[in-house]
C-alpha positions as CSV (number, residue, x, y, z in Angstrom):
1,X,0.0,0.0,0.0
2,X,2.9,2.3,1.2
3,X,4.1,2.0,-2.5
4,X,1.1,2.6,-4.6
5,X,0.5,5.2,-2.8
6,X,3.7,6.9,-3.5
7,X,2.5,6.5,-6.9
8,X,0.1,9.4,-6.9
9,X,1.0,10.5,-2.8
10,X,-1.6,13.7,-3.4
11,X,-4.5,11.3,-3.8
12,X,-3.1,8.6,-0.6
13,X,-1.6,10.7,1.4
14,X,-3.6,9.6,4.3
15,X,-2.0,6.0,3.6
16,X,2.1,6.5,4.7
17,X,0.1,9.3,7.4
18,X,-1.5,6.8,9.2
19,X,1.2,4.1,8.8
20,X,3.3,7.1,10.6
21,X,1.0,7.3,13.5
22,X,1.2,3.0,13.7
23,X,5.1,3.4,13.7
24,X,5.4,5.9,16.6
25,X,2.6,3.8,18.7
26,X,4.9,0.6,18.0
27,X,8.1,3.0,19.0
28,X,6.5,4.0,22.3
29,X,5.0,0.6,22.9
30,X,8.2,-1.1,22.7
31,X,10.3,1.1,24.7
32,X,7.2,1.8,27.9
33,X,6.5,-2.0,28.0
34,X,10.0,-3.4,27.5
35,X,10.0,-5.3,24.6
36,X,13.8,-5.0,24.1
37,X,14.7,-7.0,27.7
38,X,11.7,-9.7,27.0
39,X,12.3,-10.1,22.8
40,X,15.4,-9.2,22.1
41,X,17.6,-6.4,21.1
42,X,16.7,-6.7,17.4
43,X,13.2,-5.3,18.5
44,X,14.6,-2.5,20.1
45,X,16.8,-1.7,17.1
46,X,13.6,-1.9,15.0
47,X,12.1,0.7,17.4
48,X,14.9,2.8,16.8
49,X,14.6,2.5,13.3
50,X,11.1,3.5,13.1
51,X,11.5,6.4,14.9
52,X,12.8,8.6,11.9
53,X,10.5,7.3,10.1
54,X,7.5,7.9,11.9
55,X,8.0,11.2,12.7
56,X,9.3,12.0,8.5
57,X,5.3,10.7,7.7
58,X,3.8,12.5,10.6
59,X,5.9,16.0,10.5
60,X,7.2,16.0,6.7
61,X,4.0,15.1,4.9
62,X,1.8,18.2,6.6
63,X,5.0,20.5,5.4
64,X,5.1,19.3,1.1
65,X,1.8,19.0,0.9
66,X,0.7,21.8,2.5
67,X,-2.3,20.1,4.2
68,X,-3.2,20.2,7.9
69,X,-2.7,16.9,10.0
70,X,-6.6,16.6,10.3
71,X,-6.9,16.6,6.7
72,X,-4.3,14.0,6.2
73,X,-5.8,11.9,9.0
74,X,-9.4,12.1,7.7
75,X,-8.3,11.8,3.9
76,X,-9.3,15.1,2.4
């Protein structure tokens, strides 16, 4: 999905928006509820690595698209 919308990102926009939102939950999830010390390190390296990318969808799409975050989040 994160690809086709890419494709034509004015139309889907909403699509990596939302997949932000999901990546920053999982980032806070797995740091508050210790998900590194009971699975591993790899899932706290995949935390890290989701950070920069959740917050690029949540704080970079708003900026190039000039569109509010309620707009993005409600698909209009």
């Amino acid at each position: 999905m994160l690809f086709l919308s890419s494709q034509d990102l004015e139309k889907y926009a909403s699509f990596p928006y939302w997949n932000g939102i999901v990546r920053l939950v999982f980032v806070v999830a797995a740091f508050t509820l210790d998900f590194g010390g009971s699975a591993g390190t790899f899932v706290a390296l995949l935390a890290l690595g989701d950070l920069p990318l959740a917050l690029v969808a949540i704080f970079g799409l708003p900026r190039v698209l000039n569109r509010s975050h309620v707009q993005l989040l409600t698909n209009r």
